[in-house]
N, C-alpha and C positions, 0 to 999 in steps of 0.2 A: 672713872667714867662718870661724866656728868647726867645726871638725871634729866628724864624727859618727861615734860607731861601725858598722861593718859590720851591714846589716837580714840577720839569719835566718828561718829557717821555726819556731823553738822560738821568739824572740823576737814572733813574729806570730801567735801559737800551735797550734803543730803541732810534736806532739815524735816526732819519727820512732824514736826511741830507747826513748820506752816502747811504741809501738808493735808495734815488733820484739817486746818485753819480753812484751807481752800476746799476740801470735801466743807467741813460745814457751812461757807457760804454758798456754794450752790443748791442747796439741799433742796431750795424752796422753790427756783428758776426749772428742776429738772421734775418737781411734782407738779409742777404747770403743765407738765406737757403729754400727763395720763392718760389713759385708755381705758374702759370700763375692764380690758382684757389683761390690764396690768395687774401681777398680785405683787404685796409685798412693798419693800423704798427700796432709796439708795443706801448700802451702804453692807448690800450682802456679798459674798464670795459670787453671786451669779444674777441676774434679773430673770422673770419668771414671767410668763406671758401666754394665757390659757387661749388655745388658737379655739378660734369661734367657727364650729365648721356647721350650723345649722346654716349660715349663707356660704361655704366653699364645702359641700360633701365630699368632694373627691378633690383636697386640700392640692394644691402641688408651690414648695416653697421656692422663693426665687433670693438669693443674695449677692452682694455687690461690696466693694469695699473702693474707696476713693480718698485722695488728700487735694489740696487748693495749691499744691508746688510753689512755685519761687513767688506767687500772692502776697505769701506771707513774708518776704523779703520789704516787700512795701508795707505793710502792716507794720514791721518791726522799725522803719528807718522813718514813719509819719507817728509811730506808736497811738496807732488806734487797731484794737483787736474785735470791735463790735463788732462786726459783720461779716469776718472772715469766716465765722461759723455757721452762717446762713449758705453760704459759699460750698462749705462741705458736705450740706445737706442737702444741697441742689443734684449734684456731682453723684451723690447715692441713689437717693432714690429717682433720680430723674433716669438713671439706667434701667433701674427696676422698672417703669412704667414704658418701656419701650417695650417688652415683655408681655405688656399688659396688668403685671401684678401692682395691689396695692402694696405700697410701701406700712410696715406694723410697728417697725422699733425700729431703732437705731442705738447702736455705742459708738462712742467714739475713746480715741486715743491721743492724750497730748504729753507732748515728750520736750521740758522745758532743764535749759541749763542751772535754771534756780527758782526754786519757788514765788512768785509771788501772789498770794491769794486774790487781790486784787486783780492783776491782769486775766487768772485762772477766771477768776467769774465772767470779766469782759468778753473771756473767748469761748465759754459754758452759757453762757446769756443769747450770744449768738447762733451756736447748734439749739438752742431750744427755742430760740424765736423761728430756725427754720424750719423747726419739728413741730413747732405749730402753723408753722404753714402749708406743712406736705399733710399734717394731720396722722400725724406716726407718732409715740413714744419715746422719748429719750431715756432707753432703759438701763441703760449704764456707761459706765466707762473707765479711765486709768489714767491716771497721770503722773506721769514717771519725771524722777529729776536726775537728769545726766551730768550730775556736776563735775567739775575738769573735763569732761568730755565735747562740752556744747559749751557756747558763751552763755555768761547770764542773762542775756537778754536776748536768745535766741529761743526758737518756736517750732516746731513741727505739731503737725494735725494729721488725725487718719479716721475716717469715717467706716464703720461695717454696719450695713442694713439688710434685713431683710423682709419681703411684703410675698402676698399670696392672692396664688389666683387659682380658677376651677379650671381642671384637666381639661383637654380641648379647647380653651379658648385664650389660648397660646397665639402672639402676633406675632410675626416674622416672612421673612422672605417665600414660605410654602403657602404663605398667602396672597401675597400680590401678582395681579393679572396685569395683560396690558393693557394698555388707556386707563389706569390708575392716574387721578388727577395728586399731585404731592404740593401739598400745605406747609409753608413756612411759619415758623412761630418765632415771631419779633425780638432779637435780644440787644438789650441797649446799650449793652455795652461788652467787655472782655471776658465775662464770667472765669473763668480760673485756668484758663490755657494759654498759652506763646507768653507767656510773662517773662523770661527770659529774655528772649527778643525786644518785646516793649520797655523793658529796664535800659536794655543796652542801648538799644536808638536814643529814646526820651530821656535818660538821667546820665549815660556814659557818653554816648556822640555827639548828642545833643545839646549836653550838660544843664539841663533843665532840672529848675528846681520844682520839690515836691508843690511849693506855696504859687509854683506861676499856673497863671491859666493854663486851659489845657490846649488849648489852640488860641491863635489870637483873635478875642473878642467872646470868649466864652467867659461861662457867669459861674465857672467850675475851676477848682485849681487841679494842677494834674493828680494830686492825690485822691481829692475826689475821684474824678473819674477812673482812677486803677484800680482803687477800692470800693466803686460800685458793686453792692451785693447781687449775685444771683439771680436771676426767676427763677423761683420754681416752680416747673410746670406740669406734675403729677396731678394736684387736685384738679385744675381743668381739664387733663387730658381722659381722666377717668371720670368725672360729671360726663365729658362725651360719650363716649365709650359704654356708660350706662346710659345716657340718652336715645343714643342710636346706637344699636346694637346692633355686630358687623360691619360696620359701615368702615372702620380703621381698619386697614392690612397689615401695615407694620410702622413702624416707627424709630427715625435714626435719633439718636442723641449727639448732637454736632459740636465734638468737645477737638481734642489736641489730633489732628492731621484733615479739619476743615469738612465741608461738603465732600469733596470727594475722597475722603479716608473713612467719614463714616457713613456714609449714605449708600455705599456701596457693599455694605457689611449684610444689609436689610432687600439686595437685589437676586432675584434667583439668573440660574446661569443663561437663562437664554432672551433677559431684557435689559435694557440700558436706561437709563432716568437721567432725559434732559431736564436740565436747570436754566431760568432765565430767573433770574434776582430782581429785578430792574422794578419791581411789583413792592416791594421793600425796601427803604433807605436805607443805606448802609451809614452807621453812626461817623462822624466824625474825626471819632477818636482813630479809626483806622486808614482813614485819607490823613492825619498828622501822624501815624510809624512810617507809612509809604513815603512819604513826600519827605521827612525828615532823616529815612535810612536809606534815600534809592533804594526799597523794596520791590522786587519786581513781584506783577501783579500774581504769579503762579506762587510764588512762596507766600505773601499774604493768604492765595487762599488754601496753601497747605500746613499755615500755622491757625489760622484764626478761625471764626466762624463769621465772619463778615457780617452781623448782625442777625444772621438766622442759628438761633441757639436749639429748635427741633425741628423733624420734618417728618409729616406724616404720610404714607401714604395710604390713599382713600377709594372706595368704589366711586368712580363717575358720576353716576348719578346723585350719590350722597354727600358730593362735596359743600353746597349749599346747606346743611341740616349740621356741617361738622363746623364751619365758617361760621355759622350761627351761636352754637354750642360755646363757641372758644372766645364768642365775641360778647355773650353774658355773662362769661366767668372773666371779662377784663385784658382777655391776652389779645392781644393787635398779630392779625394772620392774613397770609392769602396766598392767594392758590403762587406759584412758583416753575412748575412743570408739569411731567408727564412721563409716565413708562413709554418706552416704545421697543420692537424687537432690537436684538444687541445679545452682548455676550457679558453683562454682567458689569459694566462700563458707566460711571458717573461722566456727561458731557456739559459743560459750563457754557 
């Protein structure tokens, strides 16, 4: 019998060594993103995080958990991972603040067919640039290497957040009346749903490459534009929210089945919320899937968010005071429709 060498975990593929490697490059990217509420680093069995209930006495915790899907398919074939993690911080806590809770922390989960410490930082750089934008913690995370399972150069992401808000003051559909005025909030581009869709038009039907424009006579190649990161629109929405108090009912986060899959989530059963867009440009990028996949206009708008990525809706009278609100914290908004009686029906 001929001899074999000794089976390892690097030989089977799992390199525990760049591992390590890729924990200590982030080390420094994920202490940027502290909280006075954070105890402890990275690098324990658990992240620790002393809830401050001298402003929530009567704490109530809200959690959400998200990935950016076939996004990361473009990320991988353009190999830029910068931003896809601002992408999955969006997705987290922008659920959360539908809710009305702040977003406190975040982990996340990256599940890669091989190490490489380098790209780990590119896509850890990113969840914490967006954890400094939501103003949350990057309190931990995992990253797993699926060797022979996944290609080497393959990627998954998966975001868990959690934020808190004080008992009672919960948004949701037991809150919206009729002649509720509903606020669109400006998204400039695909944020991380119908990716699927958009691959297959633009790179399979189309056969467009990542480096052409993105339409013609744009100053973007279509990569840029698929891999435009995120708004996120937690810290605005809650600057308002603390500005004018009450004055929000509820709030839809307009992610994968459009204005009318989620706007209707946030309706009670005996009102309808008419929509008229037309107050809003719809970005570009979504008149080049239509036109270059004959998309009929109903499936655009039940994959996409046709450039309204939130919607609020508002007391009547306060719509002016929330317009204001969202228009010094930089978000481009306006008003879009109205409740009216109905059984619970988004009308376009």
């Amino acid at each position: 019998m001929s001899e074999q060498s000794s089976a390892t975990y690097a030989a089977a593929g799992v390199d525990i060594a760049a591992g390590d490697a890729a924990v200590e490059a982030i080390k420094d990217v994920v202490a940027s993103t502290s909280r006075p509420e954070v105890l402890g680093g990275i690098g324990g069995f658990g992240g620790m995080f002393a809830l401050d209930t001298s402003r929530t006495p009567n704490p109530v915790l809200v959690s959400s958990t998200d990935g950016v899907g076939t996004k990361l398919e473009v990320a991988r074939l353009a190999d830029r991972f910068d931003t896809v993690g601002i992408d999955l911080v969006a997705m987290c806590v922008d659920d959360l603040v539908c809710i009305g809770a702040e977003p406190l922390f975040l982990l996340d989960y990256v599940a890669v067919g091989a190490v490489d410490p380098d790209r780990i930082a590119e896509v850890v750089g990113g969840v914490a640039e967006g954890c400094r934008q939501a103003r949350c913690a990057l309190l931990g995370g995992e990253t797993a290497e699926h060797g022979g399972v996944m290609g080497a150069d393959h990627l998954d992401i998966a975001g868990f957040a959690v934020g808190v808000l004080e008992r009672g003051t919960e948004l949701g559909s037991g809150r919206v009346e009729l002649g509720d005025i509903l606020i669109g909030l400006a998204s400039p581009g695909l944020r991380s749903n119908g990716y699927s869709l958009a691959r297959h038009v633009l790179l399979e039907r189309a056969g467009r490459s990542l480096d052409d424009p993105a339409w013609e006579g744009a100053e973007v190649t279509v990569a840029d534009e698929l891999l435009r990161p995120s708004v996120i629109y937690s810290p605005a929405i809650l600057d308002v929210l603390e500005a004018c108090p009450g004055a929000v009912h509820a709030i839809a986060h307009i992610t994968g089945g459009g204005i009318p899959g989620n706007l209707n989530r946030v309706l009670p059963e005996h009102l309808d919320a008419t929509v008229d867009r037309s107050t809003l440009a719809v970005p570009e990028i979504f008149s080049e899937i239509a036109r270059l996949g004959a998309v009929a206009p109903e499936e655009m708008d039940r994959v996409f968010n046709m450039g309204i990525g939130m919607i609020l809706a508002v007391a009547a009278d306060r719509a002016h005071d929330v317009l204001s609100g969202l228009a010094s914290s930089g978000v481009t908004a306006a008003i879009i429709g109205t409740t009216v009686p109905g059984s619970g029906k988004v009308i376009l």
